[in-house]
DRENSE-521016 format. One record per residue: residue in one letter; x, y, z of N, C-alpha, C in turn. Coordinates in pm, whole numbers, plus 32768, in hexadecimal, padded with zeros to 4 digits. Layout:
<sites>
AXYZXYZXYZ/...
</sites>
This chain:
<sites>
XD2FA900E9CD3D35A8FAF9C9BD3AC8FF29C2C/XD42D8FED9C1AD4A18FFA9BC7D4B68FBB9B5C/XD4C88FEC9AF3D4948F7A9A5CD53B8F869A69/XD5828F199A3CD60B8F089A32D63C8F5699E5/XD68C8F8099D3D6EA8FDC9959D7118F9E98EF/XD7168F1798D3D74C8EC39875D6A58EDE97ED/XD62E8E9D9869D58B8EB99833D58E8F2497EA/XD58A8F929838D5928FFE97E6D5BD90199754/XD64B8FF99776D6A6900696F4D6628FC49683/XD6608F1D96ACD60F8EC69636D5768F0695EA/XD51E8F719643D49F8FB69621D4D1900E95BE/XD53C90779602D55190E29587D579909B951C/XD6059017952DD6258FDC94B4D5938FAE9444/XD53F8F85947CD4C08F589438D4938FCD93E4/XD46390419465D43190B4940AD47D90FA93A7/XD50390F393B5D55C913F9351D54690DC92B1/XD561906E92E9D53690139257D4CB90199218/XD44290339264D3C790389233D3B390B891E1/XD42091409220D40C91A591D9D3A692149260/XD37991B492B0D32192129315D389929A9354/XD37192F49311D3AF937A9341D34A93B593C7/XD2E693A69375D28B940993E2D29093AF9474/XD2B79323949AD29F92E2950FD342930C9540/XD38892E4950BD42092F0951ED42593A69561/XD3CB940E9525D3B594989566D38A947A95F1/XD315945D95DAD2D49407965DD31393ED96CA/XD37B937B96A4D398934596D3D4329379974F/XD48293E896D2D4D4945A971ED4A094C29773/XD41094C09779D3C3951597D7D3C094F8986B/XD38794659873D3A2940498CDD4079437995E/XD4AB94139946D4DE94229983D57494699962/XD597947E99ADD62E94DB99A4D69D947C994D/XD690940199B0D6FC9390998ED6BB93559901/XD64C933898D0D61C93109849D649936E97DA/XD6709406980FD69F946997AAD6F19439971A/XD762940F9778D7EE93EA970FD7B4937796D0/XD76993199718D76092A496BED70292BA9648/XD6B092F7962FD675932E95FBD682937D957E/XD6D9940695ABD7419413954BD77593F994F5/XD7A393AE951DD811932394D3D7B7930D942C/XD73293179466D6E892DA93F6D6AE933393A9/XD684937C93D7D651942193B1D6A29460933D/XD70794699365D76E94B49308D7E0944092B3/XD7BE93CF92ABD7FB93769264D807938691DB/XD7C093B09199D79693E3910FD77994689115/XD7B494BB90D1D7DD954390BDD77895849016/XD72995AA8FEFD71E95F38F6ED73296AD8F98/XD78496D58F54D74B97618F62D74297878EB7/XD6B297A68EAED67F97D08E31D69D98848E09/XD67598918D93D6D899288D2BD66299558D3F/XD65C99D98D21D5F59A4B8D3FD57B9A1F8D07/XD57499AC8C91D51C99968C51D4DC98F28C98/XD4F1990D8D17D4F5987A8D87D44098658D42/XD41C98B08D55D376988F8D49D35698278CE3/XD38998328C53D37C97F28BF9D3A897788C0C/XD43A97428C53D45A96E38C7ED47296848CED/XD47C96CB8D68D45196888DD1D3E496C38E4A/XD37A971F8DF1D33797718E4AD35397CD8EE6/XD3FD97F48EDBD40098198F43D467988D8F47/XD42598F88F8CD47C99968F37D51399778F88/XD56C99A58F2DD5EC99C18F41D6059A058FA4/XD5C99A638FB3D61C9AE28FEFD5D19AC49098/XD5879A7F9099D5399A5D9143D56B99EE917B/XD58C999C9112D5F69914914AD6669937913B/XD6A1998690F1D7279997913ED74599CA91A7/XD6D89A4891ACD6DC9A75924CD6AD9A2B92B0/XD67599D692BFD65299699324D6C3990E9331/XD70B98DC92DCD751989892EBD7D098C1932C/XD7F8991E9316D85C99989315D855999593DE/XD7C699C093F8D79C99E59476D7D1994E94E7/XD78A98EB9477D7AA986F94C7D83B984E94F9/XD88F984A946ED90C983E9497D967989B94FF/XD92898F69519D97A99649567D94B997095F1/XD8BA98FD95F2D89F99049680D8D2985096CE/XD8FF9806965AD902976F967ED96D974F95EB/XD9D89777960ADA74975595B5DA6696B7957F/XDA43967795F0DA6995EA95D3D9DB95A19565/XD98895F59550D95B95E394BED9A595D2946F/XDA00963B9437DA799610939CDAA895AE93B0/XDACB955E9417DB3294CB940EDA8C945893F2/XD9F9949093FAD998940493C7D993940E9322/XD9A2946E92E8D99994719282D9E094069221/XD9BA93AD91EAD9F69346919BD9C89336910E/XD94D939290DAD93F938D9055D8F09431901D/XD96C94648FAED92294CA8FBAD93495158F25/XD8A295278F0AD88995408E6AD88895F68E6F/XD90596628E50D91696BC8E54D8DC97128DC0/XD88D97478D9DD848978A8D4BD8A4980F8D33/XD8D8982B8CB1D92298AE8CE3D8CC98EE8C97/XD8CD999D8CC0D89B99FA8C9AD8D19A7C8C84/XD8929ADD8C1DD8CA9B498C00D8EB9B958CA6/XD8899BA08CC7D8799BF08D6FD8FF9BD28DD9/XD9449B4C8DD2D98B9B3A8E15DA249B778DC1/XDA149BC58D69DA889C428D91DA9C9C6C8DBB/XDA389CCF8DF1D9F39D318E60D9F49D208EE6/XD9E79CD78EFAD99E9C9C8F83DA039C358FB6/XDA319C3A9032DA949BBB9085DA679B5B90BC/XD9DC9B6F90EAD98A9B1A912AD9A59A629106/XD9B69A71907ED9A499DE9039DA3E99889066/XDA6C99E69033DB2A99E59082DB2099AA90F1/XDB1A9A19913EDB1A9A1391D4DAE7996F9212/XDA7F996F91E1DA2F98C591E4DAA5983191C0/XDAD798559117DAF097E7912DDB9697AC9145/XDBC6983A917FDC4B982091D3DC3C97DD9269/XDBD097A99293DB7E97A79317DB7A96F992DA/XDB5C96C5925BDB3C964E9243DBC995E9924B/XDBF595BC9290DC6C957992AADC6794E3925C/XDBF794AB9265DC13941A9263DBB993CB91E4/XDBA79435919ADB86940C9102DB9D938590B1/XDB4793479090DB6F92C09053DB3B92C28FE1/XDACA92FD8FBDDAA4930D8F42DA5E93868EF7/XDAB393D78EBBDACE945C8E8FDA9B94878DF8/XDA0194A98DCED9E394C28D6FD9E4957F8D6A/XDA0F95A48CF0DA43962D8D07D9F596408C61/XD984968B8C63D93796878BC5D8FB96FF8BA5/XD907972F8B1CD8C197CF8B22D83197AB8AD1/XD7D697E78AE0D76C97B88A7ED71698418A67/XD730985F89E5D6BE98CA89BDD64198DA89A2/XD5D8992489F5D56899268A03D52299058954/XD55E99418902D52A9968887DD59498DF8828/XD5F898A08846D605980F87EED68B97E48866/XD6569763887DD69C974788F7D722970388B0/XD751970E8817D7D596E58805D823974F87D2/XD81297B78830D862984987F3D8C7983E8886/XD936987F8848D99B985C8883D99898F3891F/XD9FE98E68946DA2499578980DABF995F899E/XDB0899B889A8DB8899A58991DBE399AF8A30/XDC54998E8A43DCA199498AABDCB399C88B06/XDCEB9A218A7ADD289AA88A81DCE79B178ABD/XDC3E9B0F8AA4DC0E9B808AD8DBFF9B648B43/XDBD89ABB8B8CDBBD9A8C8BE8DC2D9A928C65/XDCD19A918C24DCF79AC78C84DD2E9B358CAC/XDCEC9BB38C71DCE29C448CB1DCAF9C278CEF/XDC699BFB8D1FDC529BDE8DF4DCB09B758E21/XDD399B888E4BDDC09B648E37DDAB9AEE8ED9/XDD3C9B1F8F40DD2B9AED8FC1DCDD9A578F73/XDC8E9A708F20DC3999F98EEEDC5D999A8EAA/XDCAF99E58E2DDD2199938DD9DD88990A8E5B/XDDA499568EB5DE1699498EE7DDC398C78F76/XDD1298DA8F76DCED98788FE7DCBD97EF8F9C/XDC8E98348EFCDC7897BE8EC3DD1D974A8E90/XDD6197A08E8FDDDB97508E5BDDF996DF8EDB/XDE0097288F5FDE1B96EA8FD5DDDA96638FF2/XDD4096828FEADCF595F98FF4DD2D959F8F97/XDD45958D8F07DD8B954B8E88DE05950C8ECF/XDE74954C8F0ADED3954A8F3CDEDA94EA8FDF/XDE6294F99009DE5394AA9082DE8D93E3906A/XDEA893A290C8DEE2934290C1DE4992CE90CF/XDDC6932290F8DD6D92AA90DDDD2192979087/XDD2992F89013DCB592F28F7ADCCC92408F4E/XDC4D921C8F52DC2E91748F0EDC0A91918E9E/XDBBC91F38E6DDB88921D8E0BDB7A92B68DC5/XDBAE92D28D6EDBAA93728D24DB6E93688C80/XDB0A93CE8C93DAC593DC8C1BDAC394658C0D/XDB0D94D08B9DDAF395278B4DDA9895408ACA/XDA5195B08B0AD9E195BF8A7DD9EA96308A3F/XD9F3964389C3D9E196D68969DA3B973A89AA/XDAC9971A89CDDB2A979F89DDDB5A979F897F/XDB8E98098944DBF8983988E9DC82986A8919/XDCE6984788DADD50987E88E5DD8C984A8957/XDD7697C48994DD7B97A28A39DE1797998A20/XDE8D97B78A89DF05978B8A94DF2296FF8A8A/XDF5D96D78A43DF8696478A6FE005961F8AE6/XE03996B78B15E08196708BB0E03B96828BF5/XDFB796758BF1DF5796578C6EDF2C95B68C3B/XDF2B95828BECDF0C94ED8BF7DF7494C88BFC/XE01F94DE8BFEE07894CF8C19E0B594D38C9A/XE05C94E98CF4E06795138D5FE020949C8DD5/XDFE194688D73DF8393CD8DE8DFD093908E1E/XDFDA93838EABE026931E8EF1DFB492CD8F57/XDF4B92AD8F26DEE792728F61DEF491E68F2E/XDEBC91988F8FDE9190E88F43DE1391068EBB/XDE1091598E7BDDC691548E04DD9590EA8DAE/XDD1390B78DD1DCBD90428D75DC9A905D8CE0/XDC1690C48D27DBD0910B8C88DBE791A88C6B/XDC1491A18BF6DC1D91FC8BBBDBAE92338B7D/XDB8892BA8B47DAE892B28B06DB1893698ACB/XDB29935D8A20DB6493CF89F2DAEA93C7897D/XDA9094318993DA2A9455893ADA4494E18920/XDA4794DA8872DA38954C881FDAE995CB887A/XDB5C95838874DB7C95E688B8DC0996068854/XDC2D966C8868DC8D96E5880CDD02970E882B/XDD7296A78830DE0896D48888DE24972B884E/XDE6E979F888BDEB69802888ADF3497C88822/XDF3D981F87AEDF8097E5874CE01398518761/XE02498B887D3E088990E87FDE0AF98B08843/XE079982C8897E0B398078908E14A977A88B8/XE1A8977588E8E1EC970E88BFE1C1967188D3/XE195962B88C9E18C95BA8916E2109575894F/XE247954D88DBE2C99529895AE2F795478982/XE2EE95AB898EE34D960489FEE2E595FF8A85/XE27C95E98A78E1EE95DB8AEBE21F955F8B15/XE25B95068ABFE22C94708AD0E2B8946B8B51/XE31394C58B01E3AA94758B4DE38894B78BF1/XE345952A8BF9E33695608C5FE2E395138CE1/XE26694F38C78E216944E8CCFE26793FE8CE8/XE2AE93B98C88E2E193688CA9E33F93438D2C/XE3B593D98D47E3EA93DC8DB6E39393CA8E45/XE30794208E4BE2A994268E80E26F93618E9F/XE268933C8E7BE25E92C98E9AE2A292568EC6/XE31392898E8BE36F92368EC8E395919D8E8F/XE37591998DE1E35890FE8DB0E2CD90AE8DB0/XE26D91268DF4E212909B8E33E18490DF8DEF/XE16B90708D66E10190A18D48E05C90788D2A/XDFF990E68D41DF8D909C8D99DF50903B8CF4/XDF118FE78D44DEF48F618CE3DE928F838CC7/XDE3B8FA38C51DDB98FC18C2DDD698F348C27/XDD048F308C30DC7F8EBB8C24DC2E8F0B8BA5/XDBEE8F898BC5DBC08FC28B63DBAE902E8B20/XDBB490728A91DBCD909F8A66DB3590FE89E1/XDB23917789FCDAB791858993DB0692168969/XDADF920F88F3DB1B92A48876DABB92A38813/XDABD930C8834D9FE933787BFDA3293C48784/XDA2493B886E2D9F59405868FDA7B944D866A/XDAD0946086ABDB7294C186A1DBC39473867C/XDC1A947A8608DC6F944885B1DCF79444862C/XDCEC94DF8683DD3F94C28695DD4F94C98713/XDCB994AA8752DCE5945087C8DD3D93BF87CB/XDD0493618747DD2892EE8738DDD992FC871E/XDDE1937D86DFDE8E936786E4DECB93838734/XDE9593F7879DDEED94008830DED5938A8878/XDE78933F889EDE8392C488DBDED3926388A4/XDEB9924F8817DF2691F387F3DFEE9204881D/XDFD692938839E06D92DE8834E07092C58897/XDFEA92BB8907E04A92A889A4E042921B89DB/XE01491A18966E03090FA8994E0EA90F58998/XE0DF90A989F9E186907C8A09E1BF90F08A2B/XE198914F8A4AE1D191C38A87E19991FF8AF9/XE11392048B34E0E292058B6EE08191B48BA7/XE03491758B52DFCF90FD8B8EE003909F8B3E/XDFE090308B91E0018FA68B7FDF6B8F8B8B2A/XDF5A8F668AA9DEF48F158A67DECC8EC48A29/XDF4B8E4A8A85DF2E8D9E8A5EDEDD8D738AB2/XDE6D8D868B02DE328D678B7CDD838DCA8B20/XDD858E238AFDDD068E328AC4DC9B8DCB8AB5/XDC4A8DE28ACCDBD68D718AB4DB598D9B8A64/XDB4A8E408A64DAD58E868A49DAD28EF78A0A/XDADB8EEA899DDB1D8F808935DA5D8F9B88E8/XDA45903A88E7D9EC908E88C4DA5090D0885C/XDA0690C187C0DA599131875FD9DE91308731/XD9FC91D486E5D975922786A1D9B59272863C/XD98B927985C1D9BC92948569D93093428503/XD979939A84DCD92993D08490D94B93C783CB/XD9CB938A83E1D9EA93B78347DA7693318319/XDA7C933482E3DACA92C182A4DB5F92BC82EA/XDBA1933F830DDC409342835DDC5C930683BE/XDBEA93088426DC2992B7848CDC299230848D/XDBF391EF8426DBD6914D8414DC8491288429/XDCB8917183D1DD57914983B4DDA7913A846B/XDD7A91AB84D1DD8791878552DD4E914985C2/XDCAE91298586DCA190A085A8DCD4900C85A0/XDD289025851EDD408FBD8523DDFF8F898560/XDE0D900F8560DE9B900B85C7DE7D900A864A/XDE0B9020868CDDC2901C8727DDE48F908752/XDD958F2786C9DD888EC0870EDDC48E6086F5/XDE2E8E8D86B5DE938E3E86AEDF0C8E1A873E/XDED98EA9878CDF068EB387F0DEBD8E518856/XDE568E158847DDF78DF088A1DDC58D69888F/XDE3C8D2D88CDDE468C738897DDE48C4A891E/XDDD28C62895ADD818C508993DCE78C6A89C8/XDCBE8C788932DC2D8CFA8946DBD48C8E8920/XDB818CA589A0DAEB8C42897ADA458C658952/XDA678CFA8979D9E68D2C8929D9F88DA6892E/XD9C98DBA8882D9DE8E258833D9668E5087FF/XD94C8EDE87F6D8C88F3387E0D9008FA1875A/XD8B28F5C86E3D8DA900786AFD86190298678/XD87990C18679D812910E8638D845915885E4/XD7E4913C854AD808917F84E5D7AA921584CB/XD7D99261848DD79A92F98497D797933583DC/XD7F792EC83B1D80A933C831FD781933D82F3/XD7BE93BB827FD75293E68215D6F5936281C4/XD74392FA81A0D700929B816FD6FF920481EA/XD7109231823CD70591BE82AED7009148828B/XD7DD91288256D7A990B8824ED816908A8298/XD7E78FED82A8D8568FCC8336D8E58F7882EA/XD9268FBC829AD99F8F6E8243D9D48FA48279/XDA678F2B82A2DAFE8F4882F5DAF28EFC835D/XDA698F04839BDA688EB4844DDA568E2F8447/XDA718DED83D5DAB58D3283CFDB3F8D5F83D3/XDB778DCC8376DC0B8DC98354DC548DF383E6/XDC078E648420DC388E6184B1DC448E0E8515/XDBC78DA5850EDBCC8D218587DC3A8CD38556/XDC698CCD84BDDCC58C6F84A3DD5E8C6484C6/XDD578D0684BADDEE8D1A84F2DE328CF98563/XDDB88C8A85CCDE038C718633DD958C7386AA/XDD5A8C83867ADCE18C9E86F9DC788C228717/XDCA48BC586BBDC348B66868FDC1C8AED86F6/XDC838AA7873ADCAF8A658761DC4F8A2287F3/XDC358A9A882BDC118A8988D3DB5E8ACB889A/XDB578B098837DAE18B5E882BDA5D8B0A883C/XDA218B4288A9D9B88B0488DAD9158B2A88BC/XD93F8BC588B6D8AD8C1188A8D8D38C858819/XD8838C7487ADD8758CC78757D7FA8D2B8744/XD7FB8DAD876DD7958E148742D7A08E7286CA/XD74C8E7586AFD75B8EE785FFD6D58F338617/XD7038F988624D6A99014861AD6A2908185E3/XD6359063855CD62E909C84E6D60E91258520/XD62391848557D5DF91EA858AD5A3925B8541/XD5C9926284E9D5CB92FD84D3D57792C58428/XD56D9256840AD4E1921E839AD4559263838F/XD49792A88313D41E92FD82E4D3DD92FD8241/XD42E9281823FD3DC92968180D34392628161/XD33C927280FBD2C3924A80D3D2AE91E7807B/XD266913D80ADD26F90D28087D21F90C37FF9/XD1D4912D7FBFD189911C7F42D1E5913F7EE6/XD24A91697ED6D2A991B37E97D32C91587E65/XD37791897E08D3DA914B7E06D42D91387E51/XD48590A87E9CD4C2908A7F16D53590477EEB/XD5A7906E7EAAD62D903A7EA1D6468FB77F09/XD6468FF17F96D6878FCD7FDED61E8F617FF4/XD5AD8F647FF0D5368ED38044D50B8F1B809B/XD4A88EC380CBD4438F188149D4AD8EF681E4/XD4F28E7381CDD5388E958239D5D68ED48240/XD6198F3F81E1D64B8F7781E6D6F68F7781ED/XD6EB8ED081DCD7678E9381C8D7778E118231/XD7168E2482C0D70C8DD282FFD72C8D2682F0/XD7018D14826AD6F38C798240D77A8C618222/XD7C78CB881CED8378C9A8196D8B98C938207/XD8B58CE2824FD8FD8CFB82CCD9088C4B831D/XD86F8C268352D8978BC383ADD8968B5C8345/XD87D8B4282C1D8E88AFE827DD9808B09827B/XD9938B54827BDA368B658281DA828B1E82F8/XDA178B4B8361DA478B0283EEDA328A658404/XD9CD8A3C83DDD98C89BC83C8DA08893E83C0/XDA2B891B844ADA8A889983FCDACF88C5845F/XDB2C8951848CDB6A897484B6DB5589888537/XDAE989B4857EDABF8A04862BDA9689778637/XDAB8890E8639DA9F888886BCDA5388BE8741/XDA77891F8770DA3188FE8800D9CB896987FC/XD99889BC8785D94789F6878AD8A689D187C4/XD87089EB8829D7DA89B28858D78E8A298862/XD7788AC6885AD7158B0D8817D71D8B8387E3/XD7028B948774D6F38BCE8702D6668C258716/XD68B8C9286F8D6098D1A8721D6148D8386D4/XD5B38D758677D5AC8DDA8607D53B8E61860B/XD53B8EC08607D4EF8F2085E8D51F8F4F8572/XD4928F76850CD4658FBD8497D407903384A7/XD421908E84A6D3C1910C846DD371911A83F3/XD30E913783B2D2D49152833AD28C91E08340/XD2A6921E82DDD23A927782D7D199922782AE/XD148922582CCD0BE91F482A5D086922E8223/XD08D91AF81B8D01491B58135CFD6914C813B/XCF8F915380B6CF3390D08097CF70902880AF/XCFD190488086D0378FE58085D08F8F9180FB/XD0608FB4817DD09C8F9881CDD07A8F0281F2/XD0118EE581D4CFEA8E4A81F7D0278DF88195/XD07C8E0E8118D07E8DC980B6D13B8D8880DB/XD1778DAC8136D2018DB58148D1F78CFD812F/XD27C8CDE80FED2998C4280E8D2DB8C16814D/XD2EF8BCE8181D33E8B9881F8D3798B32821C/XD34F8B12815AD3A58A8C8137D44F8A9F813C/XD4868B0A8123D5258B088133D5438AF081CB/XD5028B4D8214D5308B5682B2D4F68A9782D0/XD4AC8A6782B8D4A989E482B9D4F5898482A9/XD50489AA823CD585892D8225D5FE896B824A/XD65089BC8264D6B589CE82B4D6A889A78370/XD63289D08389D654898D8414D63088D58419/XD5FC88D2839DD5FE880B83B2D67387E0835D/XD6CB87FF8357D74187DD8314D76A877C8371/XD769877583E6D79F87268423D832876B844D/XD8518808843FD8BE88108467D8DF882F84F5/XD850884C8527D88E886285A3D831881085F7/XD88D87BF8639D85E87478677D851876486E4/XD84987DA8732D870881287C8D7D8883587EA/XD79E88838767D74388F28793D6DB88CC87BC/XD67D88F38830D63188E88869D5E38944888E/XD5C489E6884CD58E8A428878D5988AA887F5/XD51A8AB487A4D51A8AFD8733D4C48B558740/XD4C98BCD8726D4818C65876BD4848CA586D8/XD4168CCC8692D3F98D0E863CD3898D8C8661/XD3BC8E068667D34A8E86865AD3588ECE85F6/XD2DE8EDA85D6D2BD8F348562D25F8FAE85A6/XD2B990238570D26390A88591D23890F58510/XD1C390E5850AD1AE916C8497D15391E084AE/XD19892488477D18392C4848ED14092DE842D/XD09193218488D02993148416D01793978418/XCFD493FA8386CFDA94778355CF4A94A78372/XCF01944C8385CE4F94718390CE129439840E/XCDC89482841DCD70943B84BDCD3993A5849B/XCD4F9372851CCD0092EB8506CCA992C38541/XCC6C9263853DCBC992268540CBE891E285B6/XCC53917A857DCC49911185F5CCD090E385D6/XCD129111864ECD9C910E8645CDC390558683/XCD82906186DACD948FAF8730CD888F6186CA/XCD1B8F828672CCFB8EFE8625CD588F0885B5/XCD9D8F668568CDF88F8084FDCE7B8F32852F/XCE738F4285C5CF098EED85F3CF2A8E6D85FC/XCE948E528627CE888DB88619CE888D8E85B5/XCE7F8DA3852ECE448D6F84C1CEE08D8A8463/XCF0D8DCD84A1CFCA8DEE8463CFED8D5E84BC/XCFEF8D59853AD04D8CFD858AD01D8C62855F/XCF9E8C3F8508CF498BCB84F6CF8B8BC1844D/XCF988C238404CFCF8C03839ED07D8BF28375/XD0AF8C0883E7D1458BDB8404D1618B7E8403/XD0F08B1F848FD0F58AE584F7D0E08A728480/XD07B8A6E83FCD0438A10838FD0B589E9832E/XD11F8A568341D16B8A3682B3D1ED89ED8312/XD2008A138381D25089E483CCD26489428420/XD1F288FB83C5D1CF88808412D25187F78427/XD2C0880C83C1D33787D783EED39388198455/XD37B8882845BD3EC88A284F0D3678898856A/XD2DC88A7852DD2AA888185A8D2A587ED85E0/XD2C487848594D2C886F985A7D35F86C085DA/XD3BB871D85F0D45686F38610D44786F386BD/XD47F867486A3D434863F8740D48C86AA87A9/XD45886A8884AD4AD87068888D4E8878E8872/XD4A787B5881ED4C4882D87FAD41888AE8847/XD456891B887DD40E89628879D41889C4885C/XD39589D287D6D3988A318776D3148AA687CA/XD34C8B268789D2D38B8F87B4D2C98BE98731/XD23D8BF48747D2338C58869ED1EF8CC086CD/XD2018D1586CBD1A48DC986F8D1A38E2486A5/XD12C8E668699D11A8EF48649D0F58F4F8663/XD10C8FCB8687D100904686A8D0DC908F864E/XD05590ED8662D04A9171860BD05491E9864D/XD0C6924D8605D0EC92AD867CD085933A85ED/XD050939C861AD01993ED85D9D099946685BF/XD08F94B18520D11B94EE850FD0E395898544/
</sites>
């Protein structure tokens, strides 16, 4: 008996969702005609990992590219399954065409992560310039960028990147995703922009979402290419990350751009981690539709026995006062705090963060997420029970936001060892 071809399809569709690779192998073993369908699913998701693959996706560089390499040259119509693909660049691919060769073969790209990461600190840059003395690679990665089906592009840790290559998108472009990255300050922008611009023809792609981490001046080339290149009254989902006080000032020109943004994530990094500016930024315009608020103290490392200008929560309280009255449709609010670990850590007050969320200003919210991580200096005894006994003494001082009806609150504590 003949299992229908439609059957089939719906099995691999199952196994591809479940993640079953090894049956979906299996399963292309089978028969000739199951090959392609198969396929399809196999190579749907693309990683090729940097020489230092081991550390990050356990799988050597230089044997998957040649396998892959092998594949495509024996069955072409692989590069047109490819639809998501996280490109790792590496020193080696100066040298070597292989990587090239591959992803001029990838035709039908929809979502294009292109990221360098150093074995020894994964936010060290690598630069545009050396990368394209291999002029075949420069020239296959630009192409995919350039393709008419990218939904999604995320750059990580380049330096010096051209900006008439993001001038150059003529794709339906959703999300954008620009971490830690370093425009070429030789390159003109408008003169990139007017060049896109002809290139497109008027028609520009509408972003939904948007993340910029840590580069002052990522946030200002994006800002330089709203209304000139992307459309970003349609945003819904903006990621900003901050290390130092400069880019607050282009955060807050981001979202002014972004009348339509409903949830916003930031992460603060400064020396004194504190989260002042990100009320003054939601105010400028962002406030309106804002649905989901995250604050992520990240990079919180002081020490709570000590003198604390700022408070244990780091400006946190004063901030969603500011907002308080204003974000109407706000419904959840999600805070993370870091501590370094002393004696003192059980003693935090939690009477301010209290009475700002029972103010009654935000009548929307329905989902309050508080984590606390602290980073402890000495071995511990009993780490489970230290967590519980942090999340029980929150959970005690917190008994008016725990009594606000319909609301669901979560309190967690983490001890990470330094």
């Amino acid at each position: 008996m003949t299992i229908p071809f439609d059957i089939l399809s719906n099995i691999s569709e199952i196994l591809s969702y479940e993640h079953d690779i090894k049956t979906l192998r299996s399963l292309s073993l089978c028969s000739q005609a199951l090959v392609p369908l198969c396929q399809r699913h196999l190579f749907h998701t693309i990683c090729v990992p940097n020489t230092s693959g081991r550390t990050f996706t356990l799988i050597d560089r230089g044997r998957y590219l040649d396998r892959f390499h092998k594949a495509l040259s024996s069955s072409p119509q692989i590069g047109t399954y490819v639809r998501h693909l996280h490109y790792f660049v590496d020193h080696n691919d100066r040298e070597f065409g292989m990587a090239s060769s591959i992803l001029k073969r990838l035709t039908q790209v929809k979502a294009f992560k292109i990221e360098y990461r150093a074995h020894e600190d994964p936010r060290l840059f690598i630069s545009w310039k050396r990368l394209s003395e291999n002029r075949r690679l420069a020239s296959a990665i630009t192409s995919i960028i350039k393709q008419p089906t990218p939904c999604s592009l995320s750059i990580v840790n380049i330096s010096s990147f051209p900006p008439s290559i993001l001038a150059s998108i003529t794709s339906p472009l959703l999300d954008l995703d620009i971490r830690f990255l370093d425009v070429d300050k030789s390159g003109n922008i408008n003169e990139a922009l007017a060049v896109g611009w002809s290139q497109v023809e008027g028609v520009l792609p509408c972003l939904s979402s948007l993340e910029i981490r840590d580069s002052k001046d990522s946030a200002t080339t994006v800002i330089a290419l709203a209304g000139k290149l992307f459309d970003f009254s349609r945003i819904e989902s903006v990621v900003v990350e901050w290390d130092d006080e400069e880019p607050v000032g282009a955060a807050k020109a981001l979202l002014k751009l972004t009348p339509a943004l409903k949830d916003l994530r930031v992460q603060v990094n400064t020396d004194i981690n504190n989260c002042g500016g990100i009320a003054d930024c939601i105010l400028q315009g962002a406030h309106q539709k804002l649905t989901t608020l995250k604050l992520d103290l990240g990079g919180r490392r002081h020490d709570l026995g000590g003198s604390i200008p700022i408070g244990p929560f780091a400006g946190v309280v004063a901030e969603l006062a500011m907002i308080s009255g204003c974000c109407d449709a706000l419904e959840t609010i999600a805070v993370m705090l870091r501590y370094v670990n002393r004696d003192s850590w059980l003693s935090i007050d939690w009477a301010p963060f209290d009475n700002v969320i029972t103010s009654k200003s935000f009548p929307r919210l329905r989902v309050l997420t508080i984590e606390m991580v602290f980073i402890w200096l000495e071995d511990l005894v009993n780490r489970a029970l230290l967590e519980r006994e942090t999340e029980a003494g929150c959970v005690r001082q917190l008994w008016r936001i725990r009594d606000i009806p319909g609301l669901d609150f979560r309190c967690t504590a983490r001890i990470e060892r330094c």
